[in-house]
MIGU-998142 format. One line per field, with one value per residue (C-alpha): residue in one letter; x, y, z. Coordinates in steps of 0.25 Angstrom, whole numbers, plus 5000, padded with zeros to 4 digits. Layout:
<atoms>
code <- c(A,...)
u <- c(X,...)
v <- c(Y,...)
w <- c(Z,...)
</atoms>
This chain:
<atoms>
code <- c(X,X,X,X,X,X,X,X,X,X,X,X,X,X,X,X,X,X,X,X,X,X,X,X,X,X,X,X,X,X,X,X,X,X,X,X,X,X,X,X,X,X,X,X,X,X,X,X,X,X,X,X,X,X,X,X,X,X,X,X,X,X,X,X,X,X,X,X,X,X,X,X,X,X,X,X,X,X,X,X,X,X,X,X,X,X,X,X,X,X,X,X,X,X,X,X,X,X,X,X,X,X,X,X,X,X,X,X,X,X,X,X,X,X,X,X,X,X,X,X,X,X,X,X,X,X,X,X,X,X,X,X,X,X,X,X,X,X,X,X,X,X,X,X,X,X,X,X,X,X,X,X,X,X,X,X,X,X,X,X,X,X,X,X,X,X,X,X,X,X,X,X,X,X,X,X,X,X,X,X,X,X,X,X,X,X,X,X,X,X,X,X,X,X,X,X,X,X,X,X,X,X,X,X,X,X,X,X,X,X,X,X,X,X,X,X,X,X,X,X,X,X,X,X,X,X,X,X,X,X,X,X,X,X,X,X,X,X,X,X,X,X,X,X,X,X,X,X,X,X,X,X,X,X,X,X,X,X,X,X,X,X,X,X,X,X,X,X,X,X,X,X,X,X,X,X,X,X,X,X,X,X,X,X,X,X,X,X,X,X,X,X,X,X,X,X,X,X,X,X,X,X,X,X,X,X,X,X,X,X,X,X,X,X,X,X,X,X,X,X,X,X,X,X,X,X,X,X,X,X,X,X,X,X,X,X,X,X,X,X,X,X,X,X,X,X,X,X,X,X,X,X,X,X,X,X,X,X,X,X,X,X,X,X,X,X,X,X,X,X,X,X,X,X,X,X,X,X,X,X,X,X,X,X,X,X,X,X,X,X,X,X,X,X,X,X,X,X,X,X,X,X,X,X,X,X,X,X,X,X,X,X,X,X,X,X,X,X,X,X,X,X,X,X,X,X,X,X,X,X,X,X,X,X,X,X,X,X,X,X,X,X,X,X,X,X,X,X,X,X,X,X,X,X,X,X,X,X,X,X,X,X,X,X,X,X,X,X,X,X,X,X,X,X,X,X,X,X,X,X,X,X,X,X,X,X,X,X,X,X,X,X,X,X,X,X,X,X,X,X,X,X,X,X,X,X,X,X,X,X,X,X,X,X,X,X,X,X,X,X,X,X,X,X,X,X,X,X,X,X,X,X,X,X,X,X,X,X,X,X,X,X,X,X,X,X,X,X,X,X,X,X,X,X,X,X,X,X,X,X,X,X,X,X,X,X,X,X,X,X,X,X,X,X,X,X,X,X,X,X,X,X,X,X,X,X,X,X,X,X,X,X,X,X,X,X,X,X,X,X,X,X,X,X,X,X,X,X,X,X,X,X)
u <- c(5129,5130,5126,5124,5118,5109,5105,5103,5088,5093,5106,5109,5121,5129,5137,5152,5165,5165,5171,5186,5191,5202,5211,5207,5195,5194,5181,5173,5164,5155,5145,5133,5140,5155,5150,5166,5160,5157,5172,5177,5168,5173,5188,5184,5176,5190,5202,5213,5204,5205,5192,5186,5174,5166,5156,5144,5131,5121,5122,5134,5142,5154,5162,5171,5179,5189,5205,5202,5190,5185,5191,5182,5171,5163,5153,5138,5128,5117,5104,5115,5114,5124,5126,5120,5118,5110,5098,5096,5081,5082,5071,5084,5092,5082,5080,5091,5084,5077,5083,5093,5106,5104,5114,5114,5127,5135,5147,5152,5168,5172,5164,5155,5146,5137,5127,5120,5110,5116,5129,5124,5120,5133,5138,5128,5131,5146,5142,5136,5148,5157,5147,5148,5164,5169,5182,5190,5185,5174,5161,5152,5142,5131,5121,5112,5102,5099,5095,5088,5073,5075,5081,5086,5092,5097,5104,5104,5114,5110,5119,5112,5116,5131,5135,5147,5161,5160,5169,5160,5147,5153,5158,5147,5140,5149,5145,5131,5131,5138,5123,5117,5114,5110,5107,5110,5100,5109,5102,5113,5108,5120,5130,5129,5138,5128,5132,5120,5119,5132,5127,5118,5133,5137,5150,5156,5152,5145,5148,5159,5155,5167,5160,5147,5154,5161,5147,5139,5152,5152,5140,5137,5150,5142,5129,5123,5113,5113,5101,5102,5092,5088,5082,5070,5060,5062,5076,5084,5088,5102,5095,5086,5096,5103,5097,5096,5086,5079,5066,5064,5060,5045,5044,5056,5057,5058,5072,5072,5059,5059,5045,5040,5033,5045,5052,5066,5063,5060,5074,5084,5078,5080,5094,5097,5091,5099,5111,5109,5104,5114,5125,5117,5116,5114,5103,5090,5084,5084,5079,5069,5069,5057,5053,5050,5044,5038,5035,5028,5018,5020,5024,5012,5017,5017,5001,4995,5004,4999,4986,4995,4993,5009,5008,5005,5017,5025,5023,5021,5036,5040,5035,5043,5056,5052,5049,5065,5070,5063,5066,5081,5078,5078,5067,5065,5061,5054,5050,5038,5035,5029,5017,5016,5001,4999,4985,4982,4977,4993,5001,4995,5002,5016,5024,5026,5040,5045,5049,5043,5052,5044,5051,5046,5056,5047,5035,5031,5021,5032,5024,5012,5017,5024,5015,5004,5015,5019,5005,5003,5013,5013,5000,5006,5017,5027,5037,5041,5054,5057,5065,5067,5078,5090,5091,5080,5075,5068,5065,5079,5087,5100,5101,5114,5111,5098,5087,5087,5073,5067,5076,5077,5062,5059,5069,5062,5049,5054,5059,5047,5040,5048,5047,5031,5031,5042,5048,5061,5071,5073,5082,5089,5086,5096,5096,5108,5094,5082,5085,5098,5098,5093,5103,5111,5107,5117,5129,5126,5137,5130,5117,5124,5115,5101,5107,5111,5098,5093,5103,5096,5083,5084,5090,5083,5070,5068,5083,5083,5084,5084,5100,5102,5109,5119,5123,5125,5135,5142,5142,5145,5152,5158,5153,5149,5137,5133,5144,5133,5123,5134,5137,5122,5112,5099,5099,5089,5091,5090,5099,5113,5114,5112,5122,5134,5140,5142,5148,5160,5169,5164,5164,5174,5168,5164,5167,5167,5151,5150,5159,5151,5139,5144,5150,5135,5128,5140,5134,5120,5122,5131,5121,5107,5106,5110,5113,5110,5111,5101,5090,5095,5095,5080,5082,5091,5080,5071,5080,5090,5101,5099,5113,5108,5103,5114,5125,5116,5116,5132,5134,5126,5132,5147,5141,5136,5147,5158,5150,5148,5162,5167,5158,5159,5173,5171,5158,5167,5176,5166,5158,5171,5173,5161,5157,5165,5172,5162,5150,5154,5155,5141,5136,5143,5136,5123,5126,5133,5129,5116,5125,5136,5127,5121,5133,5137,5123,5116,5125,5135,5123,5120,5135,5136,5150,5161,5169,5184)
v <- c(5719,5710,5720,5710,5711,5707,5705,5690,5683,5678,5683,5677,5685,5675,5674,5673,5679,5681,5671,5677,5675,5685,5671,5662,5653,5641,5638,5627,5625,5613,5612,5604,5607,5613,5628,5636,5648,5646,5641,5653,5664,5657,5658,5674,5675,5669,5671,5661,5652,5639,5631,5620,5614,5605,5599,5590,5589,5599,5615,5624,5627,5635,5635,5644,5641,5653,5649,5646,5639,5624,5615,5614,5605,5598,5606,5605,5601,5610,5603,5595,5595,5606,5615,5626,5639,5641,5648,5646,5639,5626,5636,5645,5633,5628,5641,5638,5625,5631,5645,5646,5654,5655,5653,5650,5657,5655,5661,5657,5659,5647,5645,5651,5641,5647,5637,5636,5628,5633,5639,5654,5654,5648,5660,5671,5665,5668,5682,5684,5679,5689,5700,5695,5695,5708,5717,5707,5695,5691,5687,5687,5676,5674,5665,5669,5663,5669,5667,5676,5679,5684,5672,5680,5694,5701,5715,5721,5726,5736,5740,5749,5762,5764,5752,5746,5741,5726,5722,5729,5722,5709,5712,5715,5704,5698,5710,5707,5692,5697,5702,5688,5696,5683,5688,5702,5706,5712,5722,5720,5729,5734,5729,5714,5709,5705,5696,5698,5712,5716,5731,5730,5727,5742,5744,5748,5743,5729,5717,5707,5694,5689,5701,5695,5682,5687,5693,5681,5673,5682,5682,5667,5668,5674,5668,5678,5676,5687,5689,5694,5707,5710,5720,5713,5725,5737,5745,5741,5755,5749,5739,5749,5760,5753,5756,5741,5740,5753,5747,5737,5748,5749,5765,5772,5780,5767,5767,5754,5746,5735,5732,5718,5716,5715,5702,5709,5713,5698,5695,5705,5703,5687,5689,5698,5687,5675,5682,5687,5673,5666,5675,5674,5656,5654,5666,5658,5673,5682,5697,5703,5715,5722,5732,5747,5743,5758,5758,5744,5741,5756,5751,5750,5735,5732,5739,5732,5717,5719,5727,5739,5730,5734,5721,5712,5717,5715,5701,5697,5701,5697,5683,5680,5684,5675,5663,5666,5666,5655,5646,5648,5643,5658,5665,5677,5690,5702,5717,5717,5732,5731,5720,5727,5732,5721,5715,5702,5696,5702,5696,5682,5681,5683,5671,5665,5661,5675,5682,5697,5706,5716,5729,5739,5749,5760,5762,5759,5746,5737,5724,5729,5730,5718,5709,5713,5711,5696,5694,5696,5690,5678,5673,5670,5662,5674,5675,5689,5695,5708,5720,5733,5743,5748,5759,5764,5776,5782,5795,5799,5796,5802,5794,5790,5782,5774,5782,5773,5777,5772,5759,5754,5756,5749,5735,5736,5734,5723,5714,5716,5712,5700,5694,5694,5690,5680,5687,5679,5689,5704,5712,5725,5735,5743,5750,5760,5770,5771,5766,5764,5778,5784,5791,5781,5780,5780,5769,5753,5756,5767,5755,5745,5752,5745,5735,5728,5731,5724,5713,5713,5713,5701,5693,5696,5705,5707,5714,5725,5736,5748,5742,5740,5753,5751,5736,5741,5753,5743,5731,5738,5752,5746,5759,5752,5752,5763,5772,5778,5780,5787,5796,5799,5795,5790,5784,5773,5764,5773,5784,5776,5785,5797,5792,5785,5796,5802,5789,5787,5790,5780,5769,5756,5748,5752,5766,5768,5767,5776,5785,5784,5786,5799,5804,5802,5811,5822,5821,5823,5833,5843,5841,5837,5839,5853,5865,5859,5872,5869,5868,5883,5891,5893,5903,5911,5915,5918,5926,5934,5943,5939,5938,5929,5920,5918,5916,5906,5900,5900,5895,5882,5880,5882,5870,5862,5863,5860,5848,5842,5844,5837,5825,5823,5815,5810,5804,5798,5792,5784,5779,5774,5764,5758,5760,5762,5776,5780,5775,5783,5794,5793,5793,5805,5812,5808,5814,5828,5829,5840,5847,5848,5853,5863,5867,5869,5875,5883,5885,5892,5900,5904,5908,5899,5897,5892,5902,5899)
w <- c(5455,5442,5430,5419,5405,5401,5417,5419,5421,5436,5444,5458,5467,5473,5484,5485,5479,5464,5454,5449,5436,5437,5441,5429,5429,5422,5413,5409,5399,5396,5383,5377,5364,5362,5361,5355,5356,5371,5373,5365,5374,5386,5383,5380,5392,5399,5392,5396,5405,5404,5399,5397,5387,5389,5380,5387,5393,5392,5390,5392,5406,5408,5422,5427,5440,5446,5448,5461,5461,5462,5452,5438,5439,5428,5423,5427,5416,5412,5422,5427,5445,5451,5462,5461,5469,5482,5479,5464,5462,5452,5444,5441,5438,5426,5420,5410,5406,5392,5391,5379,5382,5397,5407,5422,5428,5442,5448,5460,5467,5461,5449,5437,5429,5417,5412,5398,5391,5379,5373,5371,5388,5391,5384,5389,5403,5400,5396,5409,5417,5410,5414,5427,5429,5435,5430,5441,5435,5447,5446,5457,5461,5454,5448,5434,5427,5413,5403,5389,5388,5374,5364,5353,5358,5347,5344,5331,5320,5311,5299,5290,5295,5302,5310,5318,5313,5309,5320,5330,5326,5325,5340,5347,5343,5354,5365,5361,5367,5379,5380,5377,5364,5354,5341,5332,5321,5311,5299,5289,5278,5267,5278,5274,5261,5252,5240,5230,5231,5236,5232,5246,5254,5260,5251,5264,5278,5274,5283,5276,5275,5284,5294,5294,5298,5308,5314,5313,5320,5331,5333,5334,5342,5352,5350,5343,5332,5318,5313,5299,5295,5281,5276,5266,5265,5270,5276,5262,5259,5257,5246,5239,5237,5226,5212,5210,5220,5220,5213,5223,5231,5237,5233,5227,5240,5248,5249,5260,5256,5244,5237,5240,5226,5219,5215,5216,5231,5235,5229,5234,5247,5247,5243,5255,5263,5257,5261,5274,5277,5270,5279,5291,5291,5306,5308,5310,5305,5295,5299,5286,5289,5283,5293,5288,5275,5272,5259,5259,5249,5242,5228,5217,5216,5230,5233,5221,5226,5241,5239,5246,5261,5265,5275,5265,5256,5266,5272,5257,5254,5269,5268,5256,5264,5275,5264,5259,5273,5280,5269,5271,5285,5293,5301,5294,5304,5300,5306,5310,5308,5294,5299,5312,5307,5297,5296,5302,5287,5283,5293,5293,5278,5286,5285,5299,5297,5302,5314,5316,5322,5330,5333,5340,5347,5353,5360,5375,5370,5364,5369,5366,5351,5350,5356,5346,5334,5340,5341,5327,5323,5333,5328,5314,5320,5318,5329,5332,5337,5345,5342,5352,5348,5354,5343,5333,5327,5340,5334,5335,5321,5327,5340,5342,5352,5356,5361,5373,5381,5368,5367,5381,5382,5369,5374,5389,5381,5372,5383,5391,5376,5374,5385,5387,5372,5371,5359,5358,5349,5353,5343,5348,5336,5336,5322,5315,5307,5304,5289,5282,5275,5288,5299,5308,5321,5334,5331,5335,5347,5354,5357,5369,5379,5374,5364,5379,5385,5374,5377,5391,5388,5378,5387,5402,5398,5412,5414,5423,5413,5425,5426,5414,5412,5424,5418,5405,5409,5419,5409,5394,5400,5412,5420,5436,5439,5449,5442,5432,5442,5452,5439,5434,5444,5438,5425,5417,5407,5396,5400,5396,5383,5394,5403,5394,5388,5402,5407,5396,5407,5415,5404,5406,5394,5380,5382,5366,5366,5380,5372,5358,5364,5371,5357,5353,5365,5363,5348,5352,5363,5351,5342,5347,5362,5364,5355,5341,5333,5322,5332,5338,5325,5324,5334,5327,5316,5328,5333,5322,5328,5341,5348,5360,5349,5341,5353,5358,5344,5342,5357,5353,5339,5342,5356,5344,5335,5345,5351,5336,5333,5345,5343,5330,5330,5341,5335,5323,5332,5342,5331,5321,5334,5328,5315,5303,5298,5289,5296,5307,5298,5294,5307,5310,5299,5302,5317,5310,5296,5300,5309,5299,5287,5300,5301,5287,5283,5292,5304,5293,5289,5304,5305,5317,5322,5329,5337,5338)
</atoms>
């Protein structure tokens, strides 16, 4: 069995013994064009190993040939005649013709070739391989064909609420591409060192600028695109908060949503742009933001400018921020929730020099939905992205981890979407809140599970999602396959949060996020699950002086109370893995802080105890 992620388009077994590596192997690689970073990921992929570069002809071909294997041969061209093997049809063969970042893969006893039309294939082909390579350094026969249905597949970083270390995110830009991830929409917000306004930079836990380097040189390390976010509309609570800016609010009570009529607003929002384009040069994009403008068109100066028409308001102020940025050579993209009503006589005054990002996270008529918005938006020239979540609100503001019947659902719908309207970017959503002064949801580490369906999705939109579960615990927990089934019988795809917790035993690789997500259901079932106090004491004033009652009572508190007490630090420790002291801290408190004023305010009052 070859468990792969994502699963290739085409996978043929063949016969005969496996390919070592454990005694050497030499390696060849020849280039269109001297590619470093491909040099350097194949010295990592084979420490030690002798290779060689090559740069002519056409595309991009590395060899590998075992210790004992036939002597190194020059390499074949990309279209160039070869042998090839029995029973694969000359169709197969001419697929990679056309299709960026695909790779034609074959291992043999003797030999392993992976072929390219471009740099980025060449390495998603290598990806693959190492995949493919067991514990005792073997890989078994096989030829694969694949290539991505999806052109740019992108995750998401957002930092407005508690986030991961620095060092973390940087890193797994590189455990993203292992995924033939190729892009990562990043929300910055106060977490980007501003220079004109450096009172917007979080005093504390804003990138450096030599940070920022460092992501966007991993990243193109690893051929990964970043696309800058920023906020232009609405979401700029960490903006609006300072006295300085308070009067470019829409309302007073609008503490996130700037008015378009004023000159000021235009801008400070223009000179968040310049820089986030000026530090973002090789981004062909530039995200707008501007979804979940509520107040819209609420001021006295912006109903009598727009004849109170919210739309209007909007595309007026939106048009001028896609004048800025397309003049400085970026495609500006935009939400698309706020014209997701907007009257055809409206919308034709958008300017087509944008990209809508349509996102639509629940419901069981995603295509339905979206093909009306491309629609619209099509028939102004506007192209139009796609955007599922991994994480979102999902009625459930404390989830500490995705609620994954909702999510796994929502990316099964979106694949089937963008592959029947050719939608060629799909971002992972994958949000930290609701808003920046909301309550933090579950931690970017506890989301591997449908960011990597995601993953899938992106790249094969017609990957067998019934085993996805079993490749993912093999491939990122290193638990064999068959072993969970032996353990829990039936399961489905969305029942990994269900079963991890109970499998940390069982986990042979990135046992710290088993282990966090298990800290997170020992959370929920001392506080939520079962016995949670505050929703037991009703019963005491129905039922005074009643002994059965009150035992009852004091047997769930003291159930409560020791669970909390034992999870807390260990909550505290798994998540300072990942995120910094103090945001840690503020998770913990978001998670405790009601149980602790319960505790200090009516459970005192109760007389509730703990008996010793």
């Amino acid at each position: 069995m070859h468990h792969l992620l994502p699963e290739p388009q085409q996978l043929k077994i063949e016969g005969g013994s496996a390919f070592q590596t454990k005694d050497g192997v030499t390696l060849s690689l020849m280039m269109e064009q001297e590619e470093l970073r491909l040099e350097r990921h194949c010295r990592r992929a084979f420490p030690g190993t002798k290779l060689s570069c090559f740069t002519q002809g056409c595309g991009y071909s590395l060899l590998l040939h075992g210790a004992a294997g036939e002597a190194t041969g020059g390499l074949p061209q990309i279209g160039a005649a070869r042998p090839r093997p029995a029973g694969v049809p000359e169709a197969e063969l001419s697929l990679l013709e056309g299709r960026k970042e695909g790779y034609m893969l074959e291992v043999s006893e003797h030999r392993v070739s992976i072929q390219a039309v471009d740099a980025a294939g060449l390495y998603y082909g290598l990806q693959t391989l190492l995949q493919l390579r067991n514990a005792q350094g073997e890989i078994a026969p096989v030829t694969i064909m694949d290539w991505p249905d999806t052109r740019l597949r992108a995750m998401n970083y957002d930092l407005r609420q508690t986030f991961s270390k620095p060092e973390l995110l940087i890193s797994y830009l590189a455990d993203f591409s292992i995924y033939k991830i190729n892009a990562v929409l990043i929300e910055y917000e106060d977490k980007f060192p501003f220079r004109k306004y450096p009172e917007l930079t979080h005093p504390q836990h804003a990138l450096s600028p030599e940070q920022l380097e460092a992501l966007q040189r991993v990243a193109a390390e690893h051929f990964i695109e970043i696309i800058p976010l920023q906020q232009s509309f609405g979401h700029l609570e960490y903006v609006l908060r300072h006295d300085r800016w308070r009067h470019l609010r829409e309302t007073a009570s609008s503490t996130g949503e700037i008015c378009p009529s004023r000159p000021e607003s235009y801008q400070l929002i223009t000179d968040l742009l310049e820089e986030m384009m000026e530090a973002h040069p090789s981004s062909p994009y530039i995200h707008l933001g501007c979804d979940e403008v509520y107040s819209l068109c609420e001021c006295g100066q912006c109903r009598e400018a727009f004849g109170g028409i919210r739309e209007r308001a909007f595309i007026a102020f939106l048009n001028q921020l896609i004048e800025f940025t397309a003049n400085r050579g970026k495609t500006p993209v935009f939400w698309h929730d706020m014209l997701d009503k907007c009257p055809p006589e409206e919308l034709a005054m958008l300017d087509p020099r944008s990209v809508a990002m349509i996102w639509i996270y629940n419901g069981r008529n995603v295509e339905a939905e979206v093909s009306g918005l491309a629609g619209k938006f099509g028939a102004l020239g506007i192209e139009v992205m796609g955007a599922p979540a991994v994480r979102s609100f999902d009625s459930a503001e404390h989830q500490n981890y995705p609620v994954l019947a909702n999510r796994t659902d929502n990316l099964l719908q979106w694949a089937e979407t963008g592959g029947r309207l050719h939608i060629s970017c799909v971002v992972a959503t994958n949000w930290t809140g609701s808003f920046s002064l909301g309550v933090p949801y579950g931690i970017f580490e506890t989301t591997w599970y449908p960011m990597l369906l995601h993953a899938e999705l992106a790249w094969n939109r017609k990957a067998d999602a019934d085993t996805y579960i079993d490749r993912f615990l093999e491939l990122f927990h290193g638990i064999p396959a068959g072993k969970t089934r032996e353990l829990h019988g039936r399961y489905r795809l969305e029942d990994y949060y269900d079963l991890i917790w109970e499998l940390v035993d069982e986990v042979r690789i990135n046992k710290d996020l088993a282990e966090l997500i298990a800290v997170m259901h020992d959370f929920e079932d001392a506080t939520d699950r079962s016995r949670a106090i505050h929703k037991y004491v009703y019963r005491q004033e129905m039922y005074p002086g009643d002994e059965a009652e009150w035992q009852s009572l004091m047997n769930n508190y003291q159930h409560n109370r020791r669970g909390r007490e034992d999870v807390r630090p260990r909550m505290t420790a798994a998540l300072e893995r990942y995120q910094p002291s103090d945001m840690a801290a503020h998770f913990v408190s978001s998670r405790f802080y009601l149980h602790d004023y319960l505790e200090q305010t009516l459970y005192q009052e109760m007389r509730l105890h703990m008996d010793h």
